[in-house]
mmCIF file of the C-alpha atoms, coordinates in Angstrom:
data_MODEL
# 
_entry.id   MODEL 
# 
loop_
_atom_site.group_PDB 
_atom_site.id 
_atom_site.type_symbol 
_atom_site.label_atom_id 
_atom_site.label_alt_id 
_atom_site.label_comp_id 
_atom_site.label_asym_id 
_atom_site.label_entity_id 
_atom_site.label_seq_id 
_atom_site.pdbx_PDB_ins_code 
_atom_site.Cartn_x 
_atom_site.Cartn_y 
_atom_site.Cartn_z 
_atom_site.occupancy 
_atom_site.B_iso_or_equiv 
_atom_site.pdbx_formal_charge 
_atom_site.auth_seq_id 
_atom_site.auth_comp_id 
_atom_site.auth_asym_id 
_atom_site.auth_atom_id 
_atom_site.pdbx_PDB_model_num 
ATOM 1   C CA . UNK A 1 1   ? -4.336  -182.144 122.018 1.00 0.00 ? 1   UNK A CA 1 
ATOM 2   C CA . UNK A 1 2   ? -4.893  -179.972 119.259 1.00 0.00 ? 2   UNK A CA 1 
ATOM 3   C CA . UNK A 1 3   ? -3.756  -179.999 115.904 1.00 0.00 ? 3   UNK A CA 1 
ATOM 4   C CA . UNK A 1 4   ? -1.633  -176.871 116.447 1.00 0.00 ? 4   UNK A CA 1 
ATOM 5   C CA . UNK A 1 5   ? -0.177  -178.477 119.128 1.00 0.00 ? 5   UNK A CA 1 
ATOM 6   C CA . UNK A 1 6   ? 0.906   -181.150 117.020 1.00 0.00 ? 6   UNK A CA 1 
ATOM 7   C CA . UNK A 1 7   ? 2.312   -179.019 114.524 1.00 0.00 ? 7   UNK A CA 1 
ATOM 8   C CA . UNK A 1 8   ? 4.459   -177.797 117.354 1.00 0.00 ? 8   UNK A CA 1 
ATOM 9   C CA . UNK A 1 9   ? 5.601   -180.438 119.247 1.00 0.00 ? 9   UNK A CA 1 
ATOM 10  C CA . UNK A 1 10  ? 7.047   -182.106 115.737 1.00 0.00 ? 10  UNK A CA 1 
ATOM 11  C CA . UNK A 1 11  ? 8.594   -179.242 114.840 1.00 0.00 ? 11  UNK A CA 1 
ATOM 12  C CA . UNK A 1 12  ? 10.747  -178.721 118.447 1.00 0.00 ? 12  UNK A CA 1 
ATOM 13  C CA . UNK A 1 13  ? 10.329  -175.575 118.729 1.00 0.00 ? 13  UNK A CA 1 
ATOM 14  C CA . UNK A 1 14  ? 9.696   -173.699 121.792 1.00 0.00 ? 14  UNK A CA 1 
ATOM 15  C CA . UNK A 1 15  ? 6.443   -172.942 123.103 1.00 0.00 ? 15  UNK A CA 1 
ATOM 16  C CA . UNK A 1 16  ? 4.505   -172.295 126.035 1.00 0.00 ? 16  UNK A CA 1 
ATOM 17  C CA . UNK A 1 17  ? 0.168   -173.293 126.156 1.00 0.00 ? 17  UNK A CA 1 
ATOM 18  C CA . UNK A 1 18  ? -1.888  -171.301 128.167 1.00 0.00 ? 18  UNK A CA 1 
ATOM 19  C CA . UNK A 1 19  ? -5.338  -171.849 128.851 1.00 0.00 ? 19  UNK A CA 1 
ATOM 20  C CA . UNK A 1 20  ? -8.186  -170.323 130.813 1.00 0.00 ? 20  UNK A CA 1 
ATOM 21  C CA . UNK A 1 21  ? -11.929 -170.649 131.434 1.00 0.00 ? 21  UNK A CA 1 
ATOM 22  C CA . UNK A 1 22  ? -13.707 -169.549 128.150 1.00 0.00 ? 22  UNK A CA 1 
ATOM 23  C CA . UNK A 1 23  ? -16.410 -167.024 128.997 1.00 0.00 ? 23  UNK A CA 1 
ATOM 24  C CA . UNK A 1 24  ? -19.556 -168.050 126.025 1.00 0.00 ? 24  UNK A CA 1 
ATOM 25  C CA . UNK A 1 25  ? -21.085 -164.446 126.299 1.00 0.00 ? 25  UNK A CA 1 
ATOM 26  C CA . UNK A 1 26  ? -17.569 -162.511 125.763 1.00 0.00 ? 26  UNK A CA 1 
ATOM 27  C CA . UNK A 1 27  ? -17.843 -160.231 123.036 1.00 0.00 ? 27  UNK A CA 1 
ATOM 28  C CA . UNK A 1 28  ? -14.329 -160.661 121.193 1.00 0.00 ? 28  UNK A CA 1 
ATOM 29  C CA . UNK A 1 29  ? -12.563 -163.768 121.927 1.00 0.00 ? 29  UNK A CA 1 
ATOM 30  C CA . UNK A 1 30  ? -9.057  -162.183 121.463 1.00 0.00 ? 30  UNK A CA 1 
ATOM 31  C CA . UNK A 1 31  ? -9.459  -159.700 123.915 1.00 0.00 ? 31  UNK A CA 1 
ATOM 32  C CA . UNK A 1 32  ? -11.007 -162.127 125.657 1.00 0.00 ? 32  UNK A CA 1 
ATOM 33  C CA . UNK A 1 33  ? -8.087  -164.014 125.873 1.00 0.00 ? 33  UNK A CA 1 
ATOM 34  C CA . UNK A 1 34  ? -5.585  -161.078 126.894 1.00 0.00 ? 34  UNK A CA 1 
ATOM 35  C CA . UNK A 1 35  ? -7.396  -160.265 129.681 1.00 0.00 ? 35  UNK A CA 1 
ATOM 36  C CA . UNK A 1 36  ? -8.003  -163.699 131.243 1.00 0.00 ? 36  UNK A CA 1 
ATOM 37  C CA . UNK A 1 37  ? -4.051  -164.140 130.669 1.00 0.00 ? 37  UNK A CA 1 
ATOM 38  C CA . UNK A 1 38  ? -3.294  -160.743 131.606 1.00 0.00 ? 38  UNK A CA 1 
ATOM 39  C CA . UNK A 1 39  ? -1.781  -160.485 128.334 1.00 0.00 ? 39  UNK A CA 1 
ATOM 40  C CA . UNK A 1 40  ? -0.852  -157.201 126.416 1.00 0.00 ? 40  UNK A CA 1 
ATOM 41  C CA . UNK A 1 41  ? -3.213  -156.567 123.863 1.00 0.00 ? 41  UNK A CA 1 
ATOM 42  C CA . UNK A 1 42  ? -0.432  -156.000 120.953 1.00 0.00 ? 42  UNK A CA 1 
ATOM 43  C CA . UNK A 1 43  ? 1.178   -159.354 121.950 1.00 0.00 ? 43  UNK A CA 1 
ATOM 44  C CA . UNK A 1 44  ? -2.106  -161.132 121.837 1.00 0.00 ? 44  UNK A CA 1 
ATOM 45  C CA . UNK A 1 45  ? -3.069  -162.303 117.804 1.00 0.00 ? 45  UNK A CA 1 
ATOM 46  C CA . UNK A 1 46  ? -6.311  -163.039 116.623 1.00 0.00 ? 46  UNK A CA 1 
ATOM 47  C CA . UNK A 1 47  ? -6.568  -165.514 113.287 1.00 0.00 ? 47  UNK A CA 1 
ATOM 48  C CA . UNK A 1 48  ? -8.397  -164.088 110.468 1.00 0.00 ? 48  UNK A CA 1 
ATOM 49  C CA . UNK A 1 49  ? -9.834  -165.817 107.098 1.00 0.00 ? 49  UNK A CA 1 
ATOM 50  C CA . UNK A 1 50  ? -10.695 -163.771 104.247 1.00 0.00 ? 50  UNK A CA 1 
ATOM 51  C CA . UNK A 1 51  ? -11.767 -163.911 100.656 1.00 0.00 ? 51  UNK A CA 1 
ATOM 52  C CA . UNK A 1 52  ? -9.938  -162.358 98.450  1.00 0.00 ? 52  UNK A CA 1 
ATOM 53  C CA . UNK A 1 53  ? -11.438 -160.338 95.006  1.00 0.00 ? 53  UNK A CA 1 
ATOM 54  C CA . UNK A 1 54  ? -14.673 -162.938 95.646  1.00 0.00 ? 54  UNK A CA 1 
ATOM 55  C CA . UNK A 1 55  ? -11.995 -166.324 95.561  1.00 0.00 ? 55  UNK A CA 1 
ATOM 56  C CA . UNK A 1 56  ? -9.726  -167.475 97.533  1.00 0.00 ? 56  UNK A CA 1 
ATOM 57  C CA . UNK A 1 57  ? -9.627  -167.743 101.252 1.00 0.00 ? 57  UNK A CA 1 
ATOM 58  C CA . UNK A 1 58  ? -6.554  -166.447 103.192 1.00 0.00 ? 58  UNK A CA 1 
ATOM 59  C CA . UNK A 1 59  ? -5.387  -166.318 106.366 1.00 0.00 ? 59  UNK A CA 1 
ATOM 60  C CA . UNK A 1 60  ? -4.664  -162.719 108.333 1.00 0.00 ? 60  UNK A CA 1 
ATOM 61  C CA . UNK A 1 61  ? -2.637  -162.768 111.890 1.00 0.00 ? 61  UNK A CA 1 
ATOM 62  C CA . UNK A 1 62  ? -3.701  -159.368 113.392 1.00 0.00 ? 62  UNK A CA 1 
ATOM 63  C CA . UNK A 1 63  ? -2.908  -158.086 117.001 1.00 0.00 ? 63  UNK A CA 1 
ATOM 64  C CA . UNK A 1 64  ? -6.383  -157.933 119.069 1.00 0.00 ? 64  UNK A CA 1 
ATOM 65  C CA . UNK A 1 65  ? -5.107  -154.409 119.914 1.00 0.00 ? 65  UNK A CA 1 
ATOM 66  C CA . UNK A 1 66  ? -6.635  -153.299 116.454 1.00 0.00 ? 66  UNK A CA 1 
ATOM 67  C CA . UNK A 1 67  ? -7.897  -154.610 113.621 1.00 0.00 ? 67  UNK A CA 1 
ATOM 68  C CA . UNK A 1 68  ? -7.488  -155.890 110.205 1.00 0.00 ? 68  UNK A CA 1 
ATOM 69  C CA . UNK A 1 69  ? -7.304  -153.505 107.033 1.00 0.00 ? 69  UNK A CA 1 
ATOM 70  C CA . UNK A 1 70  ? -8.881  -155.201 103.949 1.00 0.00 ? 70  UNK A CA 1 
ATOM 71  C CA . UNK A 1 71  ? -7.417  -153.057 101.442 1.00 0.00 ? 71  UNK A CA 1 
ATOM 72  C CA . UNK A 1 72  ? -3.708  -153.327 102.599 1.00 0.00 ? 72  UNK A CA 1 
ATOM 73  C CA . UNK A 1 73  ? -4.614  -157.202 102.863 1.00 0.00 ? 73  UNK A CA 1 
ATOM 74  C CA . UNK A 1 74  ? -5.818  -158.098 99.805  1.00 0.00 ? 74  UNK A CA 1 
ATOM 75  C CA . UNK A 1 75  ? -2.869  -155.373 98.339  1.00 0.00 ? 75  UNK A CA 1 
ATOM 76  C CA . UNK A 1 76  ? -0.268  -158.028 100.192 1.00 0.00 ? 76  UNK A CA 1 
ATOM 77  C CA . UNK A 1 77  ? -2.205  -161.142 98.591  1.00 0.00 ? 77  UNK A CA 1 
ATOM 78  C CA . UNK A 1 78  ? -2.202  -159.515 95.155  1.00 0.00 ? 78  UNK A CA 1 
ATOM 79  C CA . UNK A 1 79  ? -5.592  -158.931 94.839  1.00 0.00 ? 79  UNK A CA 1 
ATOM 80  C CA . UNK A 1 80  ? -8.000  -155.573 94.164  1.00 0.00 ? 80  UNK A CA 1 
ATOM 81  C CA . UNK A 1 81  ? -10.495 -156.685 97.210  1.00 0.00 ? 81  UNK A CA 1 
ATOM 82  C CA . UNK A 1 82  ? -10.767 -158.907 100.560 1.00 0.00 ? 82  UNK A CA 1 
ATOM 83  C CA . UNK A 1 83  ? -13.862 -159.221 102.718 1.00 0.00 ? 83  UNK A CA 1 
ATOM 84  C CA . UNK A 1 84  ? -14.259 -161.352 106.080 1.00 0.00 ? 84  UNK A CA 1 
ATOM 85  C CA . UNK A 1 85  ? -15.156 -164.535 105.165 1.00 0.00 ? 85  UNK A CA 1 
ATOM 86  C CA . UNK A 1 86  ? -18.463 -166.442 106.057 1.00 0.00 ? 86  UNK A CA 1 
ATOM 87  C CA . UNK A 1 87  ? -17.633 -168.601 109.415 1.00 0.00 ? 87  UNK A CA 1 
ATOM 88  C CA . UNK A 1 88  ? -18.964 -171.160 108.104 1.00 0.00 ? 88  UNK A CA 1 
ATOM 89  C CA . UNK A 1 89  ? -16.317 -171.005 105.007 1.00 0.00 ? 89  UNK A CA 1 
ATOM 90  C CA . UNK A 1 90  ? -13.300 -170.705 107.783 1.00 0.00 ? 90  UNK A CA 1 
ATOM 91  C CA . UNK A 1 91  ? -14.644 -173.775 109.645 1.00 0.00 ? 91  UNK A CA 1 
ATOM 92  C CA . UNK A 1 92  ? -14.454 -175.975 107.175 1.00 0.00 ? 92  UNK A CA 1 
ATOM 93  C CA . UNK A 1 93  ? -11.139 -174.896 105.304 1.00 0.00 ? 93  UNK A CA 1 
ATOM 94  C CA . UNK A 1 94  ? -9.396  -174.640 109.224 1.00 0.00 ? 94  UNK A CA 1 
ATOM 95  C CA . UNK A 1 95  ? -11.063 -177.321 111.015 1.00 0.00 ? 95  UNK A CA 1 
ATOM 96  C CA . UNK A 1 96  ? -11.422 -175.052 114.124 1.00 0.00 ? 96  UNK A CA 1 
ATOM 97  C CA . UNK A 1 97  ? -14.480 -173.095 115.604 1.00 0.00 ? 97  UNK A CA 1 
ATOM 98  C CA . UNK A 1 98  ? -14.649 -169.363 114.876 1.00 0.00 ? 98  UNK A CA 1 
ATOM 99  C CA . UNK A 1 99  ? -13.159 -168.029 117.867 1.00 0.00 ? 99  UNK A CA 1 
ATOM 100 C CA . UNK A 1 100 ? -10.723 -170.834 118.595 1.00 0.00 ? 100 UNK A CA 1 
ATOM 101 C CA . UNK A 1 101 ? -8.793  -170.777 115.135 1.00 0.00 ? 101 UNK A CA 1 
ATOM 102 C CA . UNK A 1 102 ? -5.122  -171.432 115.228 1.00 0.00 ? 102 UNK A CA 1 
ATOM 103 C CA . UNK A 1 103 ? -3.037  -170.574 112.531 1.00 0.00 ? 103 UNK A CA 1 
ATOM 104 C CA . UNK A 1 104 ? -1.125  -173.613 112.664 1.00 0.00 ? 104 UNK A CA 1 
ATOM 105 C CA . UNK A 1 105 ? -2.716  -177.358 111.866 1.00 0.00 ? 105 UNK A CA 1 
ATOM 106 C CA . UNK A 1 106 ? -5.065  -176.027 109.648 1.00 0.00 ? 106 UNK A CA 1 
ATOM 107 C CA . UNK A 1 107 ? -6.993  -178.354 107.398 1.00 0.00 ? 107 UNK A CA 1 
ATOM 108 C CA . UNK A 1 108 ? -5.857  -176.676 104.151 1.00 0.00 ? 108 UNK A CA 1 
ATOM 109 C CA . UNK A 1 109 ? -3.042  -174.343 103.442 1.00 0.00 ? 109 UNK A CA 1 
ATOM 110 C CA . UNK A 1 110 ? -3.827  -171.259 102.870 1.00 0.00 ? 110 UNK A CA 1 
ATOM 111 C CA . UNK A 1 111 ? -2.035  -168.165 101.879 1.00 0.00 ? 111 UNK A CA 1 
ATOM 112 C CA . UNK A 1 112 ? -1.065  -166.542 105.559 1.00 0.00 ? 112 UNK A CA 1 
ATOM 113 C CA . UNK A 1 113 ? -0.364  -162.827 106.140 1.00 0.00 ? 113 UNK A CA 1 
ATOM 114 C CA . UNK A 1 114 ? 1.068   -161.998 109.877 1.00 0.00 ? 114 UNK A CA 1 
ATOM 115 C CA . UNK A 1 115 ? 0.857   -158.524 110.825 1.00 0.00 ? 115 UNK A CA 1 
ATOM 116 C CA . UNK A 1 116 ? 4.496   -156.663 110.746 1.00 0.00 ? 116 UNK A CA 1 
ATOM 117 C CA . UNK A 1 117 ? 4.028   -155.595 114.141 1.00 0.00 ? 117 UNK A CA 1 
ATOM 118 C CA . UNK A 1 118 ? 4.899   -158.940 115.093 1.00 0.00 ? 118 UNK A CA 1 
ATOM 119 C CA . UNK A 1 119 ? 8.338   -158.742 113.945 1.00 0.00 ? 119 UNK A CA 1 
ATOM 120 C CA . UNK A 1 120 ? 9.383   -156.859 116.875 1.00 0.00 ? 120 UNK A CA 1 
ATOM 121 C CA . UNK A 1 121 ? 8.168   -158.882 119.810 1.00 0.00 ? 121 UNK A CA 1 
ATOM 122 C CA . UNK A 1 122 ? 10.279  -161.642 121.378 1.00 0.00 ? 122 UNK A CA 1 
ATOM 123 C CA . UNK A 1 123 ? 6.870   -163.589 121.176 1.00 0.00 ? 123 UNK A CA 1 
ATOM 124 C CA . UNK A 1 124 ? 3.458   -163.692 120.508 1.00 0.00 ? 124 UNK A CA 1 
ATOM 125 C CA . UNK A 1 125 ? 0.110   -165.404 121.392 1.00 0.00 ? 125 UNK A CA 1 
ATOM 126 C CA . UNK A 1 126 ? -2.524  -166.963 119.534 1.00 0.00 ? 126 UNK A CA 1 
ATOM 127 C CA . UNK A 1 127 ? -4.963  -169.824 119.650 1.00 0.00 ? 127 UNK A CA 1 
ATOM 128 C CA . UNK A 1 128 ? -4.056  -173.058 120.524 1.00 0.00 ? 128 UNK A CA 1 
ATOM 129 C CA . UNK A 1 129 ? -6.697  -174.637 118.158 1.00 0.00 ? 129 UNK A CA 1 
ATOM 130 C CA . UNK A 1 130 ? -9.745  -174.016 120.393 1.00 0.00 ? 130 UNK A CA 1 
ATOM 131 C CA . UNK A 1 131 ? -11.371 -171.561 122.904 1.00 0.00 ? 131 UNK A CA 1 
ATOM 132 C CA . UNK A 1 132 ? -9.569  -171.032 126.192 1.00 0.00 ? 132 UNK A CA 1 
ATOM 133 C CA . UNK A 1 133 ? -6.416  -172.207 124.720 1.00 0.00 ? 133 UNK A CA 1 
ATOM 134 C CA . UNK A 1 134 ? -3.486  -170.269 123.590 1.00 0.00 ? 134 UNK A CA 1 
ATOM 135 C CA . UNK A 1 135 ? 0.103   -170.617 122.596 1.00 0.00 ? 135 UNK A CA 1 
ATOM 136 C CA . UNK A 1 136 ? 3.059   -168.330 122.654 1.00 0.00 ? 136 UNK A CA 1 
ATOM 137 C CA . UNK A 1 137 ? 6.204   -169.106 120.395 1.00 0.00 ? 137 UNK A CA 1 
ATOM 138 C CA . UNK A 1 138 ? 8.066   -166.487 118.681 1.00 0.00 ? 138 UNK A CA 1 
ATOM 139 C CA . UNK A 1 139 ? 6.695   -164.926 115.570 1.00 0.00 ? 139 UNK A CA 1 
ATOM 140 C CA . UNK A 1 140 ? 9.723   -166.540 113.482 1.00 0.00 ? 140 UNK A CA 1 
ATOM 141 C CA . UNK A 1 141 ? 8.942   -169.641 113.761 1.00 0.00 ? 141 UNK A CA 1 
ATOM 142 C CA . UNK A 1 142 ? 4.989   -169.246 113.877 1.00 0.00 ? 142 UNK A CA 1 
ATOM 143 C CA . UNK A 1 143 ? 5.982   -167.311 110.153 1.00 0.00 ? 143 UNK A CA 1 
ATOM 144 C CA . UNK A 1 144 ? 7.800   -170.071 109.313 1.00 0.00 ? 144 UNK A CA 1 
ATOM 145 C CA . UNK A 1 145 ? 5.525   -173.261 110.646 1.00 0.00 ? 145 UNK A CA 1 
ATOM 146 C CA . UNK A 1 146 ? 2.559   -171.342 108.862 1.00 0.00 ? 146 UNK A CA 1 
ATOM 147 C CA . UNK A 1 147 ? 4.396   -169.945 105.988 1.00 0.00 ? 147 UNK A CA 1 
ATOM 148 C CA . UNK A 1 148 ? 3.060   -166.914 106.614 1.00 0.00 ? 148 UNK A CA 1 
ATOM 149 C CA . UNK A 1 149 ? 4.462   -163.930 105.020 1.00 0.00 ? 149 UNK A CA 1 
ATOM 150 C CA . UNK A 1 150 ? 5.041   -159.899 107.288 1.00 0.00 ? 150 UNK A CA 1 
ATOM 151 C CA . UNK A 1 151 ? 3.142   -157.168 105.919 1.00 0.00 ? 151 UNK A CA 1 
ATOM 152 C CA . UNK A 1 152 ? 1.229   -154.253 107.328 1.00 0.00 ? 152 UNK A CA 1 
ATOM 153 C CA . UNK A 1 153 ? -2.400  -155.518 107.612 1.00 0.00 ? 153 UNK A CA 1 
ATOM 154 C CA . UNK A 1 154 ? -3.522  -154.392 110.825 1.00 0.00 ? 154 UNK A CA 1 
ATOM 155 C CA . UNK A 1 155 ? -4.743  -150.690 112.000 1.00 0.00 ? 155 UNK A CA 1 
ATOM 156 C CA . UNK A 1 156 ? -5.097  -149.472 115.547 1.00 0.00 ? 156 UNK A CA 1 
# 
């Protein structure tokens, strides 16, 4: 049981965990995770941290279809400039591996941006807290359990 997990089995919402067998040498655990599931790509989210103008860590929620845009990012955070953050700096402010972080039961809360693409899908996946695990719930009430806000932060 993750902490995600937890997050959404007090909050009643629906949800559905899926997991498969990790693979340690895939390249990008997202797409990764899509293919094991046989998963659209665009339905499939990876979760993001970045720092914003040299600060503050937030949180991006990008399909694993494309990828995230740093300018139209830190634009949506109010800031001049994002860039990736260090792993090490997302470990410790989520409390989940790179690669297995969910954007729900995080350690601290963090601004969260969710791609607008997500708006128009009945429901989306993304991890489950670690590797091999992921979750689908609609993007309402991920938005809402994360308080995540829509804007266009991801490019094909």
């Amino acid at each position: 049981m993750t902490p995600a997990i937890r997050v959404l089995e007090r909050s009643g919402v629906p949800f559905e965990i899926h997991e498969y067998p990790h693979d340690p040498t895939a390249p990008a655990y997202g797409r990764e995770a899509a293919e094991a599931l046989g998963l659209d790509p665009g339905e499939v989210f990876k979760t993001l941290l970045a720092r914003i103008d040299g600060k503050r860590l937030v949180v991006a929620i990008v399909p694993v279809s494309g990828s995230l845009d740093l300018k139209a990012l830190a634009r949506a955070a109010g800031g001049k400039k994002a860039a990736m953050a260090e792993a090490d700096d997302a470990q410790r402010a989520t409390g989940y591996v790179v690669g297995g972080i969910s954007p729900l039961g995080q350690k601290q809360r963090l601004a969260t941006f969710i791609d607008a693409s997500a708006e128009a899908l009945p429901r989306i996946h993304v991890s489950g807290g670690r590797r091999g695990l992921e979750i689908a719930l609609a993007p309402d009430d991920l938005k809402r359990l994360s308080g995540a806000e829509s804007a266009a932060i991801a490019r094909d």
